[in-house]
C-alpha positions in Angstrom: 199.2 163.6 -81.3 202.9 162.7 -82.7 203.7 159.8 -84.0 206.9 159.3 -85.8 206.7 156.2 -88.4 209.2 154.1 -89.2 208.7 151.9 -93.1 209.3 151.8 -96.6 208.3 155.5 -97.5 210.3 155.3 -101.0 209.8 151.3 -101.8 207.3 150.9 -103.7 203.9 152.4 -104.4 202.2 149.4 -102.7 203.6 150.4 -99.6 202.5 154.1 -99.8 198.9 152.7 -100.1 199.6 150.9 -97.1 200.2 154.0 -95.6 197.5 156.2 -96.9 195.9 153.3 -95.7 196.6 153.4 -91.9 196.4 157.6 -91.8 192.4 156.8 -93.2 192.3 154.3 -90.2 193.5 157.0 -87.5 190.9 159.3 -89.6 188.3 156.7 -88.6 188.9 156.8 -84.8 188.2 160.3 -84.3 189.4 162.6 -81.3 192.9 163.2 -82.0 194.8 165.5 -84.7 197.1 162.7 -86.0 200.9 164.2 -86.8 202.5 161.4 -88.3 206.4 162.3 -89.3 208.0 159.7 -91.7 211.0 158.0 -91.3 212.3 156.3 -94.4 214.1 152.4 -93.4 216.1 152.5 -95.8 218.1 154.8 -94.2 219.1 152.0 -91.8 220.3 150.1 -94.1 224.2 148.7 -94.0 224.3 149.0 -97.8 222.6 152.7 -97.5 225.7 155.6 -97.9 224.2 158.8 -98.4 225.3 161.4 -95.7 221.8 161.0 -93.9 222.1 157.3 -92.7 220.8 156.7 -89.5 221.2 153.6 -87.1 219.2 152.0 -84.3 221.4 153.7 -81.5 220.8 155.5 -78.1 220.6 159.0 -80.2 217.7 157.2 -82.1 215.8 156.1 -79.2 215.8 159.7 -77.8 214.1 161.0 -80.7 211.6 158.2 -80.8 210.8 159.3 -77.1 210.1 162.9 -78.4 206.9 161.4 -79.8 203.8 160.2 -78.6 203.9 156.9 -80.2 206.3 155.0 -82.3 204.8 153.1 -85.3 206.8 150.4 -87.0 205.0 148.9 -90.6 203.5 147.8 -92.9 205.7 145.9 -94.5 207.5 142.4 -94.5 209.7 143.4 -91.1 208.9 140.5 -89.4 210.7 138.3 -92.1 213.5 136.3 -90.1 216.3 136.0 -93.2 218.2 139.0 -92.8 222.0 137.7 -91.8 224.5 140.0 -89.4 221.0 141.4 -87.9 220.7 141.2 -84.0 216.6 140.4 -83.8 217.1 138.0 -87.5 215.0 140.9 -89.4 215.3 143.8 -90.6 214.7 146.0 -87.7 218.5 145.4 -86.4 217.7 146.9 -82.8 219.6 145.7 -79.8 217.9 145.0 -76.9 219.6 147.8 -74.7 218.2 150.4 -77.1 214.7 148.6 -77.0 214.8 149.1 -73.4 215.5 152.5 -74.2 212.5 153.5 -75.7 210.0 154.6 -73.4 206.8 155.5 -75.8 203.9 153.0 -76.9 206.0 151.0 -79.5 203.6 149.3 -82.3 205.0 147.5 -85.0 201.7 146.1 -87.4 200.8 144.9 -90.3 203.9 143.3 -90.9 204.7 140.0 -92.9 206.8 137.2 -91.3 207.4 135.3 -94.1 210.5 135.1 -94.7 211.4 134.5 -98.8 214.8 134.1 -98.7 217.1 131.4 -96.6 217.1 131.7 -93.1 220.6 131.6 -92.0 221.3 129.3 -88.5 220.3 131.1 -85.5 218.0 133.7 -86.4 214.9 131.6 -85.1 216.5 131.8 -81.7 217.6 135.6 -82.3 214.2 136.4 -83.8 212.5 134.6 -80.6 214.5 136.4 -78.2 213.4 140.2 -80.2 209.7 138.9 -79.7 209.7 138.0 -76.2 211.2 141.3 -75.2 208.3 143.4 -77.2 205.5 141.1 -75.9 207.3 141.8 -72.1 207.1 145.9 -72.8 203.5 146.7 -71.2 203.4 149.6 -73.9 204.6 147.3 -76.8 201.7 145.9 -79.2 203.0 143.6 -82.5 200.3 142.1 -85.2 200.6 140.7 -88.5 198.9 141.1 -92.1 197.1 138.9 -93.3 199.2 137.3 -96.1 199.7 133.9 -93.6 202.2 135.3 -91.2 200.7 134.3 -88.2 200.6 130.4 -89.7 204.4 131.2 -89.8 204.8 132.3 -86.3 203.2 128.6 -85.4 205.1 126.6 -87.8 208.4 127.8 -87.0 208.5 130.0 -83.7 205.8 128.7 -81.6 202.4 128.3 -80.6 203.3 130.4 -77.3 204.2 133.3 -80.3 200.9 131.9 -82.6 198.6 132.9 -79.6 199.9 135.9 -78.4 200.3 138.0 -82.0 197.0 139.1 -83.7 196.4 139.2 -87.4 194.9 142.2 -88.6 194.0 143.0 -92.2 196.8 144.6 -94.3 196.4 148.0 -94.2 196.4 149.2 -98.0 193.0 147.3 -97.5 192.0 150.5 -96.0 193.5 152.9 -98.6 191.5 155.0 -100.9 192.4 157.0 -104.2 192.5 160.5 -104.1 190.6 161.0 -107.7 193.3 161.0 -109.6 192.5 160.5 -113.4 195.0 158.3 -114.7 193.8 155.6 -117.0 196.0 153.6 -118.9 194.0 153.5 -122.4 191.4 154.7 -123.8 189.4 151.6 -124.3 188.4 149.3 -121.7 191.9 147.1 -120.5 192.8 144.5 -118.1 196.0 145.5 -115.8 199.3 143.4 -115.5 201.5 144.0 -112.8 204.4 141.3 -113.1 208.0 141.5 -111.2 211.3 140.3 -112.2 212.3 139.6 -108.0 209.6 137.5 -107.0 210.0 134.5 -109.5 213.2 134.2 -108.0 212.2 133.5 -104.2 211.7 130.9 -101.5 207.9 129.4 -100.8 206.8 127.3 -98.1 204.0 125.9 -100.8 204.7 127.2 -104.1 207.3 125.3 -106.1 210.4 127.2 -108.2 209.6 129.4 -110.9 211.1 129.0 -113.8 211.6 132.5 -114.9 212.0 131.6 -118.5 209.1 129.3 -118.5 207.1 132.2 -116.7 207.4 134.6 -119.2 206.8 132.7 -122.3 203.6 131.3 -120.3 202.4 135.2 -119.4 203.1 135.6 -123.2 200.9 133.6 -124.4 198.2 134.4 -122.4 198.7 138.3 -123.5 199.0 136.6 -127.0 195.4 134.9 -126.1 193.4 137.5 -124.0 194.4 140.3 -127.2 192.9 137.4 -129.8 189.6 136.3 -127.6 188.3 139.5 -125.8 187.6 142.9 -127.0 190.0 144.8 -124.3 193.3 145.8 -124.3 196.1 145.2 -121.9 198.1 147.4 -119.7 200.9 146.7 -117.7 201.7 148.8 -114.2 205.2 148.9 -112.5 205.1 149.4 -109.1 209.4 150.1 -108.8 211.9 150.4 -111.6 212.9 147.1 -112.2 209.5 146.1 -113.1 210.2 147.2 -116.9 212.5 144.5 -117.1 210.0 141.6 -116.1 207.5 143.5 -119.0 210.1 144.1 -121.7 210.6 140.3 -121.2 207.0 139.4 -121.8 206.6 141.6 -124.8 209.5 140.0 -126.6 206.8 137.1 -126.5 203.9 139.2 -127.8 203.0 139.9 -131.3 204.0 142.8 -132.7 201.4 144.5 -133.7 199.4 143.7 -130.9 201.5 145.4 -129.1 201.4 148.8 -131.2 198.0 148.6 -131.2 196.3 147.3 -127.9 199.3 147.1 -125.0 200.2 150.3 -123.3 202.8 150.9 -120.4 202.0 152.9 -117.3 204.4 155.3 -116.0 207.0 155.0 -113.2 206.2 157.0 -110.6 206.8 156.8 -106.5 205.8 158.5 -103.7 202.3 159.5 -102.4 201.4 160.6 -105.6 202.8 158.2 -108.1 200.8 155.8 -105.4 197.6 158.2 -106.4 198.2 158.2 -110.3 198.9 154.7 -110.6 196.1 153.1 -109.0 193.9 155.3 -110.2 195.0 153.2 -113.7 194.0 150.1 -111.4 190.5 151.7 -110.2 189.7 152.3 -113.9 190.5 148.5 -115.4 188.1 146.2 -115.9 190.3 143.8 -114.0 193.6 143.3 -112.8 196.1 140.8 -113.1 198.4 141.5 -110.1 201.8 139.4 -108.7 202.8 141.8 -106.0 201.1 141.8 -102.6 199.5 145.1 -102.9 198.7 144.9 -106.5 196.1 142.8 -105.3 195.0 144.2 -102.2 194.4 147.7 -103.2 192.7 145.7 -106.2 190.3 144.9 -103.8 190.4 147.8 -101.6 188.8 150.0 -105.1 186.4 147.0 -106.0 188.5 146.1 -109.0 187.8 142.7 -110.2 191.1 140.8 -109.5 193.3 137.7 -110.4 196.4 136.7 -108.1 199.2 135.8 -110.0 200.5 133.5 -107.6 204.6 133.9 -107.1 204.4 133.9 -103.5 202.5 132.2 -100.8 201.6 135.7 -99.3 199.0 136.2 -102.5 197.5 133.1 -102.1 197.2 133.3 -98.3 195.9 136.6 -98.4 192.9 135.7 -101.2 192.5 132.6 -98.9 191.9 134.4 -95.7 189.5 136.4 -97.2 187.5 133.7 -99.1 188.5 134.6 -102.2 189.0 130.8 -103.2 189.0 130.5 -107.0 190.9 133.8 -107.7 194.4 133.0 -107.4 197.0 131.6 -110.5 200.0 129.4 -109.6 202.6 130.5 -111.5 205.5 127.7 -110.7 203.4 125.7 -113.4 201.7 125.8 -117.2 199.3 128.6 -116.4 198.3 130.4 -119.3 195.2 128.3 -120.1 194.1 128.8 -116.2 194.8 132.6 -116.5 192.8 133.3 -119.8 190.1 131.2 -118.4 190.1 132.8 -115.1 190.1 135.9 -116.9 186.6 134.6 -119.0 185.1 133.5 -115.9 185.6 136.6 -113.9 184.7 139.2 -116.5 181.3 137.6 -116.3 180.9 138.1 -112.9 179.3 140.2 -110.4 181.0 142.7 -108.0 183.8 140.7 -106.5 182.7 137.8 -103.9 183.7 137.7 -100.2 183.1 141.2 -99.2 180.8 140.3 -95.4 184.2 138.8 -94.6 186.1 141.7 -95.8 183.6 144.1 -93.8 184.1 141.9 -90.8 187.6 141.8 -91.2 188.0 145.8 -91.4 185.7 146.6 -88.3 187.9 143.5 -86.5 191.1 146.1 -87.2 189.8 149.2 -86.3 189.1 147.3 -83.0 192.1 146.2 -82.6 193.4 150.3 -82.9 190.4 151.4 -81.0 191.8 149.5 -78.6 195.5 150.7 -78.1 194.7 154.3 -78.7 192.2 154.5 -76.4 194.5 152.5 -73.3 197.1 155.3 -74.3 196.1 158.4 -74.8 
């Protein structure tokens, strides 16, 4: 079976788990020899240049119908801020080359959250891109499970609320390969801080104060180096991510940081994914602001913290009943995270799992159920 799938192949290693994470759920259903070709977004860009561009045009729908099934996600393409875009996201696709394509069209475990300002009329344009996918009798849309589909009720409709599924996130599904990367030699808790997030929009959280922010994560390093025995380890998951830790460490001691802070790698792809959270899997905990730095956290059975930046962190701990593991970061927080820290090293394995159980077979289901209708 062919399916071509269009996401975020080269984003960021969170999104490869996602990935890795929806090939193990075909793996589970059985039956069919899965040929998944890639198709990297970012080709579709308006700011993209490189000689391979591609657009959403009648050429592309033609080689969509070459395939079996066309797969859209994860990621956040469901987020209604993008400007000059015909459906308000970034999945620019006019509706006369929706119409065009004539293979099961599934576009899940998306986010619809949007974190930037919406500009006027993309809630009608947005609106308008749903209603013809949920009219296609071959067209099947669900959301993750970072409180998307609260989204669709808030500011689309309830008519939009009821008709799209939430399905767990799919790096929830991912596994490492065995790869042996650890990040030091003693036992270390995992930092994975951004220098984008603290920048935008929340329906919940307040602003960040990005100065404020990394004096607070400062201190806690500062704190967490002084009261426990373990050392600390920070994880990029894209390039710009050294520039949120080089601003931390200008905070930490000096000597702390020769002697118990280490740096992972940069690395992309499938097997920068592999190497990188394989560092995660062998942490005693993890510290995580981007989405996937905490599901995959959970995926391995890695003790983690949220370090709230976005509502999507919160909402995802809170759908799974994870209620006491998340850090706001829009305020003081670095007694709250070296207590948190405390509390959870003393733990058991981490809580919540029945619902995580339930919530996997629930997705599966929900694939079960499309593949077998189709094919």
């Amino acid at each position: 079976m062919k399916i071509l799938h269009l996401a975020s192949h080269y984003g960021n290693i969170g999104d490869n788990a996602s990935h890795l994470g929806f090939r193990n759920i075909l793996a589970s259903l059985g039956g069919a020899a899965w040929q998944i070709d890639r198709l990297e977004i970012r080709r579709f860009y308006n700011n993209y240049s490189l000689p391979d561009k591609c657009r959403f045009d009648a050429d592309f729908a033609a080689h969509v119908n070459t395939y079996d099934a066309f797969v859209i996600g994860g990621g956040g393409f469901l987020d209604f801020w993008v400007e000059n875009s015909v459906t308000g996201t970034t999945l620019n696709i006019s509706p006369e080359v929706l119409d065009l394509i004539r293979v099961p069209l599934i576009i899940t475990s998306v986010g619809c959250m949007p974190h930037k300002v919406v500009p006027e009329g993309n809630i009608d344009k947005f609106r308008r891109f749903l209603d013809q996918l949920l009219a296609k009798p071959n067209a099947y849309v669900a959301v993750r499970n970072d409180g998307s589909k609260d989204t669709l009720k808030e500011f689309i409709g309830t008519h939009y609320y009821d008709a799209i599924p939430e399905i767990l996130d799919h790096g929830f599904f991912y596994e490492n390969d065995g790869s042996l990367y650890r990040a030091s030699e003693k036992p270390y808790i995992l930092i994975n801080t951004t220098a984008d997030q603290v920048h935008m929009e929340n329906r919940n959280l307040g602003k960040i104060d990005e100065g404020a922010y990394v004096r607070e994560m400062g201190t806690a390093v500062n704190r967490l180096i002084a009261d426990t025995e373990l050392d600390i380890a920070f994880a990029p998951h894209i390039y710009s991510d050294y520039k949120a830790i080089d601003a931390i460490l200008k905070y930490v001691n000096d000597f702390h940081i020769r002697t118990r802070v280490a740096v992972a790698p940069f690395a992309q792809g499938d097997f920068g994914c592999n190497q990188i959270y394989s560092g995660y899997k062998n942490s005693a905990m993890v510290a995580g602001m981007r989405f996937h730095a905490n599901v995959c956290s959970i995926a391995l059975g890695v003790k983690s913290i949220g370090l709230a930046a976005l509502d999507r962190v919160q909402n995802m701990y809170d759908s799974l009943g994870y209620y006491k593991a998340v850090v706001r970061v829009d305020q003081p927080f670095a007694e709250d995270l070296v207590t948190t820290v405390q509390r959870k090293l003393h733990e058991p394995a981490p809580s919540g799992h029945d619902v995580l159980g339930q919530r996997k077979r629930e997705t599966r289901a929900f694939y079960q159920s499309i593949f077998s209708q189709l094919f």
